[in-house]
ZALUMTOR-793721 format. One line per 2 residues: their letters; for each residue x, y, z of C-alpha. Coordinates in nm, 3 decimals. Example, Ala and Ser with C-alpha at 12.3 -4.5 7.8 and 13.67 -1.06 7.14 Angstrom:
# ZALUMTOR-793721
AS	1.230:-0.450:0.780 | 1.367:-0.106:0.714
This chain:
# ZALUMTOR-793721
XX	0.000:0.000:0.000 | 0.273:0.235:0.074
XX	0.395:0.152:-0.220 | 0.160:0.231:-0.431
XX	0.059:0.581:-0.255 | 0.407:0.671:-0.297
XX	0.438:0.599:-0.717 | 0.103:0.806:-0.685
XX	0.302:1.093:-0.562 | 0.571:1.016:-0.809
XX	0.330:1.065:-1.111 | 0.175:1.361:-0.966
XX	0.487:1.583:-0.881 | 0.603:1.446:-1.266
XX	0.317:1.573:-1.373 | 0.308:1.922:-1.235
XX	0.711:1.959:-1.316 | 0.641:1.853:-1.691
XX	0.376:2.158:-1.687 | 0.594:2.389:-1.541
XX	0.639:2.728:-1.716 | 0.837:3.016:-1.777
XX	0.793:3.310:-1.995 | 0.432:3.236:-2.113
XX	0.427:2.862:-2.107 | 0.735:2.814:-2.304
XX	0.974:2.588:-2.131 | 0.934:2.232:-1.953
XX	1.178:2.148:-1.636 | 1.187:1.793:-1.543
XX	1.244:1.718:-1.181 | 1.554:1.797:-0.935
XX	1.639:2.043:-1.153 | 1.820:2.395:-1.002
XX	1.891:2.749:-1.078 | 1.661:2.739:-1.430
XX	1.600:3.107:-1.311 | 1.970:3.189:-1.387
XX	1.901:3.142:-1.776 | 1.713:3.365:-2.037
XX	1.521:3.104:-2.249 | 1.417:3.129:-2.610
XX	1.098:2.963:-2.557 | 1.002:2.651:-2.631
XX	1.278:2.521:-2.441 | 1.260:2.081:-2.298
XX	1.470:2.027:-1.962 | 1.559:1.713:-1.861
XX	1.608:1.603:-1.497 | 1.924:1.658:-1.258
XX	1.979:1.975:-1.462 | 2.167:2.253:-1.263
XX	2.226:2.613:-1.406 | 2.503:2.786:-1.210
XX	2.582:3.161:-1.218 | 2.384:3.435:-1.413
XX	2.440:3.547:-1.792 | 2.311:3.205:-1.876
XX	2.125:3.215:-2.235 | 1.958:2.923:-2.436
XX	1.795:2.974:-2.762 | 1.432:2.897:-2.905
XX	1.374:2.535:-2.910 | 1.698:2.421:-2.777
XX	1.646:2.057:-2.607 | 1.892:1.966:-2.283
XX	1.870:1.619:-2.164 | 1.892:1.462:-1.802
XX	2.214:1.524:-1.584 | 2.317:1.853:-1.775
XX	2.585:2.112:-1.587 | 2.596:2.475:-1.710
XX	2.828:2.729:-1.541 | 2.778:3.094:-1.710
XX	2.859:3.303:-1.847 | 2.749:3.071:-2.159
XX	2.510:3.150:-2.473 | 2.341:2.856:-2.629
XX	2.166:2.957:-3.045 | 1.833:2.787:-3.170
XX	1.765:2.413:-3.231 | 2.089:2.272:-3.012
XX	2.032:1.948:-2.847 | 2.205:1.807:-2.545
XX	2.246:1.438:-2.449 | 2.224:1.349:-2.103
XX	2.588:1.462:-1.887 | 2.701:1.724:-2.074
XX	2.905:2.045:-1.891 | 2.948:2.317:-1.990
XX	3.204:2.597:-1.817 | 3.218:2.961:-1.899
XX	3.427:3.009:-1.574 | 3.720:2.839:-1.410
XX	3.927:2.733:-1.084 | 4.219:2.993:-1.036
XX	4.551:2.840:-1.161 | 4.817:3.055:-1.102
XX	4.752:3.174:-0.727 | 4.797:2.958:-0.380
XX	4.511:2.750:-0.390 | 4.246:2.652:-0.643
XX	3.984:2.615:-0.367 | 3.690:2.890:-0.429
XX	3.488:2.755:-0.139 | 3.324:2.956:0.149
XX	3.496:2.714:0.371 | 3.865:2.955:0.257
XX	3.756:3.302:0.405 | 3.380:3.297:0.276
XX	3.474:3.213:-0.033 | 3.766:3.500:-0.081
XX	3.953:3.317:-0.381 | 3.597:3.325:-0.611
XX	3.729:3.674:-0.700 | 4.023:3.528:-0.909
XX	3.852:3.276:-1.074 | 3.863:3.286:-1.469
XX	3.584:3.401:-1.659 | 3.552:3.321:-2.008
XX	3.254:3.312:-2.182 | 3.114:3.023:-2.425
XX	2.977:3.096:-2.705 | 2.769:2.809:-2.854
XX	2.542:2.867:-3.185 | 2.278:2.740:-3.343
XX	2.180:2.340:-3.446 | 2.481:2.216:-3.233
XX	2.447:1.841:-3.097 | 2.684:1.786:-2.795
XX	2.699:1.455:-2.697 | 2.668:1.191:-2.407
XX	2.933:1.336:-2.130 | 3.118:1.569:-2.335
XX	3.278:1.881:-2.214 | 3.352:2.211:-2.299
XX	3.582:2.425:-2.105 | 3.588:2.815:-2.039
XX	3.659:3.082:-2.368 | 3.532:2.827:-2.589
XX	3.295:2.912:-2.923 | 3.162:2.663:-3.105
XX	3.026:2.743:-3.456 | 2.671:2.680:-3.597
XX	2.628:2.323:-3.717 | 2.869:2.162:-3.511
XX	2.872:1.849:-3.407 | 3.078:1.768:-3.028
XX	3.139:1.364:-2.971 | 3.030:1.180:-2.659
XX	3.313:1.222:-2.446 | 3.490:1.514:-2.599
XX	3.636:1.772:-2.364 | 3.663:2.073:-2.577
XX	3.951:2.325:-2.519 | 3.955:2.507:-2.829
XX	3.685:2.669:-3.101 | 3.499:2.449:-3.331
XX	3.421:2.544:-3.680 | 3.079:2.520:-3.811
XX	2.910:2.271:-3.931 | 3.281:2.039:-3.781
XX	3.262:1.714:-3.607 | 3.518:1.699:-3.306
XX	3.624:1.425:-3.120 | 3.830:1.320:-2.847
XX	4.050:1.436:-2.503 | 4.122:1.721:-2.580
XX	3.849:1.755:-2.896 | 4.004:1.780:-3.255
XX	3.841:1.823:-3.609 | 3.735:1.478:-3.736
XX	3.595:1.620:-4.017 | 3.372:1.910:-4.167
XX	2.996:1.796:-4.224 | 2.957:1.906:-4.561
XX	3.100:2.057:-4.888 | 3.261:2.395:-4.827
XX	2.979:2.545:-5.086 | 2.696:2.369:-4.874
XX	2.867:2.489:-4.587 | 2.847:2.854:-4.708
XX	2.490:2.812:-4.797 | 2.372:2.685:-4.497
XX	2.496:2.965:-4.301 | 2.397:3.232:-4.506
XX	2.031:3.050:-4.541 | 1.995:3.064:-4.094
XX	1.687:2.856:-4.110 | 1.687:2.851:-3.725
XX	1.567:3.193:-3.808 | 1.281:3.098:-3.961
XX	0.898:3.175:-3.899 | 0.699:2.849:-3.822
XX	0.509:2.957:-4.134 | 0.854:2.920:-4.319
XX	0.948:2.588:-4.185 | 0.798:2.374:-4.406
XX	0.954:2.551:-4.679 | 1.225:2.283:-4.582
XX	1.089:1.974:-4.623 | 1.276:1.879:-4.922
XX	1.608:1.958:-4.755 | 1.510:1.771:-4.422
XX	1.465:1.444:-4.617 | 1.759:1.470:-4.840
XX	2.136:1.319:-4.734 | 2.378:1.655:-4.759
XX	2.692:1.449:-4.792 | 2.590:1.203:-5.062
XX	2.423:1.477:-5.261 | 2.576:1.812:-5.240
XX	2.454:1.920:-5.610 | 2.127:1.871:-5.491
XX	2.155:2.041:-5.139 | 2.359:2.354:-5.297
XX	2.021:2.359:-5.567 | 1.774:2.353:-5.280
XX	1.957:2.598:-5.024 | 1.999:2.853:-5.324
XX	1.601:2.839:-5.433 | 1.499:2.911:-5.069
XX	1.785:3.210:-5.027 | 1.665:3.321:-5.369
XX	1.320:3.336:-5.360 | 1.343:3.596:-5.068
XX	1.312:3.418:-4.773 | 1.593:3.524:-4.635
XX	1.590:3.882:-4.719 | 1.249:3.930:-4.571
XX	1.360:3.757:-4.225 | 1.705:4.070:-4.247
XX	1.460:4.331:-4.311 | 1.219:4.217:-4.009
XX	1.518:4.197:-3.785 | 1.545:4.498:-3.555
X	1.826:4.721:-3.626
């Protein structure tokens, strides 16, 4: 009986945490997760559980997914569309290195050496995966497209639309052809309209590596029937 009142309990608490809202309904917490009130969301946003947000000057963009077990220290900006497996830290600040101790505790003075620690921002754009447990340290940008490998610890910048791998991450290889690659990032369809998004259908079902010819035909159609012109000249000034 216990039991069974106490999976009850369980499914309501899930229930009201998968409901729970910020900036006009937009964003979904799962539970045990801290400081979401640190972070300026895009809207739209899915939390997983065992999420913490540490330090202000956090940002995530629209529709940006961050699974269970997630660690973000800002200052760090997150674009559009990124998704998050479960473990991944990110660090926009760091231990001091070069002074007597690396302990920032309150325990050491009420917490005296926090005042050295390094601040770095990272910069992270838009339709980025990160992967299971991967890492990426203080200063760090990572371009739009990017892809970081489970397990990575990045230490350096990633180009866009670049697959990185490893301890510390390196380039395995760039996504796509260098014209694609141009394309995509002058096309921004993370900046789209919903009304716009299904202008991409034919792009979202077609393999960019095995047919470039045909991805470089597409990309230039939607860039040149306006689409991207009118989204510049809506964009504040």
């Amino acid at each position: 009986m216990r039991r069974r009142v106490a999976t009850g309990i369980s499914k309501v608490v899930d229930r009201r945490l998968r409901s729970q809202s910020m900036h006009g309904g937009r964003v979904v917490v799962g539970r045990d997760t801290l400081g979401t009130r640190n972070v300026q969301w895009g809207g739209e946003n899915i939390v997983g559980r065992n999420c913490t947000f540490v330090a202000k000057k956090i940002s995530v963009g629209r529709r940006t997914t961050i699974n269970n077990a997630c660690h973000i220290a800002g200052p760090v900006t997150i674009g559009a569309y990124c998704s998050f497996a479960p473990g991944v830290a990110v660090f926009g600040r760091d231990h001091p290195t070069r002074h007597l101790t690396t302990y920032v505790g309150r325990a050491l003075l009420g917490g005296h050496m926090k005042r050295h620690a390094k601040v770095a921002p990272v910069q992270i754009g838009n339709d980025v995966y990160v992967g299971h447990g991967a890492t990426i340290l203080s200063g760090v940008t990572v371009g739009d497209g990017a892809i970081i490998a489970a397990g990575a610890v990045v230490t350096r910048d990633v180009d866009a639309y670049t697959l990185v791998a490893g301890n510390p991450a390196t380039a395995v290889k760039q996504r796509f052809r260098n014209d694609v690659v141009t394309a995509l990032l002058r096309l921004r369809w993370w900046e789209f309209e919903d009304a716009q998004l299904a202008r991409l259908r034919p792009l979202l079902d077609l393999d960019l590596e095995a047919e470039p010819d045909r991805a470089l035909e597409l990309l230039r159609d939607l860039t040149g029937n306006g689409i991207r012109d009118h989204l510049d000249e809506a964009a504040p000034s």
